[in-house]
Structure formats: C-alpha cells, structure tokens
C-alpha positions as CSV (number, residue, x, y, z in Angstrom):
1,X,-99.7,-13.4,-68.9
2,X,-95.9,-12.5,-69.6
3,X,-93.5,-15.0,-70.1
4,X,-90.1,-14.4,-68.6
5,X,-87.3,-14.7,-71.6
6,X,-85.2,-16.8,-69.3
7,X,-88.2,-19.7,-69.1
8,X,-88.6,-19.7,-72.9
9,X,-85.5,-21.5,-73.5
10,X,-86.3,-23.6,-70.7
11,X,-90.3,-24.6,-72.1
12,X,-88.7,-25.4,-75.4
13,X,-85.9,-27.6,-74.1
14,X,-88.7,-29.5,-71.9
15,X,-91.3,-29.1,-74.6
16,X,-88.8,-31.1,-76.9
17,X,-87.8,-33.8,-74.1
18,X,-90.9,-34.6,-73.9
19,X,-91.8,-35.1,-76.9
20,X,-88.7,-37.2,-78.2
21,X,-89.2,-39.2,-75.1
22,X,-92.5,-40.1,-76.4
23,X,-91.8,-40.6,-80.1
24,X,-88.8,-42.8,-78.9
25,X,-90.7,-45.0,-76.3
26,X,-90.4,-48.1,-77.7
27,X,-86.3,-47.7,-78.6
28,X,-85.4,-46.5,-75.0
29,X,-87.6,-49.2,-73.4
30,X,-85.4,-51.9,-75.8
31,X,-82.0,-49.9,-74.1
32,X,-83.3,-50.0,-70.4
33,X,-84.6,-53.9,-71.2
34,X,-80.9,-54.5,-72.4
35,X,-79.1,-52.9,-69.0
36,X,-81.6,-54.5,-66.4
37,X,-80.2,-57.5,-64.2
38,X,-81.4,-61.1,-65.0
39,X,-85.1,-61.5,-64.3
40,X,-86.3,-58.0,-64.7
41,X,-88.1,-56.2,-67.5
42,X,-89.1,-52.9,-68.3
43,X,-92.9,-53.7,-67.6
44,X,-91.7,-54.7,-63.7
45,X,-90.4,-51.5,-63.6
46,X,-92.9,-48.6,-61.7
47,X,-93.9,-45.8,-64.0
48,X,-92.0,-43.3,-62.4
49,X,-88.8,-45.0,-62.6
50,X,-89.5,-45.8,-66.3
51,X,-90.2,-42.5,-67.4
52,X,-86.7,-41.2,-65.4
53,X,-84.6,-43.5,-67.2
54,X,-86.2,-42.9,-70.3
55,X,-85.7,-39.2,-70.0
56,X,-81.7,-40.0,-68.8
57,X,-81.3,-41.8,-71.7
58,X,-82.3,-39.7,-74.2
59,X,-80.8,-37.1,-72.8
60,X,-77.7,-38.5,-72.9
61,X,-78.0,-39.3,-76.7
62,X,-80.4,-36.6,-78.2
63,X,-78.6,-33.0,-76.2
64,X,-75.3,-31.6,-75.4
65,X,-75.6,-32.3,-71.6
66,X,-72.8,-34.0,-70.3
67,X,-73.6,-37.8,-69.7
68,X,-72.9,-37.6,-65.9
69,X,-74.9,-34.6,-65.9
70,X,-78.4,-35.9,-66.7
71,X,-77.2,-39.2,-65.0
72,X,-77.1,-36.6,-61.7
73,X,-80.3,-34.9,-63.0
74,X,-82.5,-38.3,-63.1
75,X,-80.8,-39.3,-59.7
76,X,-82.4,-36.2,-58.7
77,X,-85.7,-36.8,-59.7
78,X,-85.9,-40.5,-58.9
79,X,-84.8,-38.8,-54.6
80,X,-87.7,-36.1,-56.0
81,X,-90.5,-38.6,-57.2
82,X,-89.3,-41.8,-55.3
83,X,-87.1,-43.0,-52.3
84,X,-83.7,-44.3,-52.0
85,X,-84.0,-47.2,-53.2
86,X,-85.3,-46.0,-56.8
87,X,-82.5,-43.0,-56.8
88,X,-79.8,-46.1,-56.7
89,X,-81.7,-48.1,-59.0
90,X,-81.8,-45.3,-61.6
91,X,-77.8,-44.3,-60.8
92,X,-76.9,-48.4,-61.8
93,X,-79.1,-48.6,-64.8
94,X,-78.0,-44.9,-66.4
95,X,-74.3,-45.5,-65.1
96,X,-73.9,-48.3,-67.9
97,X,-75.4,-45.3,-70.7
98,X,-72.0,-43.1,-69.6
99,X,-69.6,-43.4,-72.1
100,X,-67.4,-40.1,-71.4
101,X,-65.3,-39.4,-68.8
C-alpha cells in the first residue's frame, strides 16, 4: 500500500514517542512518583493513566511542543481512553511539568 506523505512525518514523530517513552520508563515514573499527592504511587496509578502522563511528560521535555500543548493533548486522551475523573487527574499531575507561560 501507499503511504500518504503527510502521515510519514506523523509515524515517525509517534514511532519516536514511543520509543523514548519506553527507553525512559523508569525516569518518568521517578517524575510522576515526585508530583503525586501524599499516599499515592505510580503502581496505584491504572495503566492508562500512567502511560498518558508518561507520554505528557516527555513530550514536554524531549519535542518542541509547547508545554500546555501536550498538557491539552494528554487531557485529551485521558476524556478519550478514561472518564472525567482521569482527564482531571492527568490535567493536576502534568500542570506542575508546565514551566512556560
């Protein structure tokens, strides 16, 4: 099959998150672990939300995407793969990540 050009960027850029989300597991765990409230842990966390705010972290460290961009982008997904609840839960946690205005 043919590959449309505009969806090559797009495979690459995912292609890459992926993989330095999974090379940097361990590291963005440590940053989520160090943003959660008193009595939460990564491992309480469901796999869905970990893998959001892994993916909002690093791509708010590792690409040029503004930092209240991907914090919009994994509020997205958490409304996309969750409920409510989650979508708030990943705003708080990835809210303390922005450093720009």
């Amino acid at each position: 099959y043919e590959i449309m050009p505009s969806l090559v960027g797009s495979e690459m850029c995912i292609r890459d998150s992926v993989t330095g989300v999974y090379q940097s597991k361990d590291q963005l765990d440590q940053q989520i672990g160090q943003h959660l409230k008193t009595g939460w842990t990564v491992e309480r966390l469901t796999l869905v939300e970990k893998n959001i705010l892994r993916l909002g972290i690093y791509e708010m460290t590792e690409f040029d995407t503004p930092q209240i961009v991907a914090v919009n982008e994994a509020v997205e997904l958490a409304k996309a793969f969750s409920d409510e609840t989650s979508s708030r839960f990943v705003n708080g946690v990835l809210s303390q990540f922005v450093t720009e205005e």
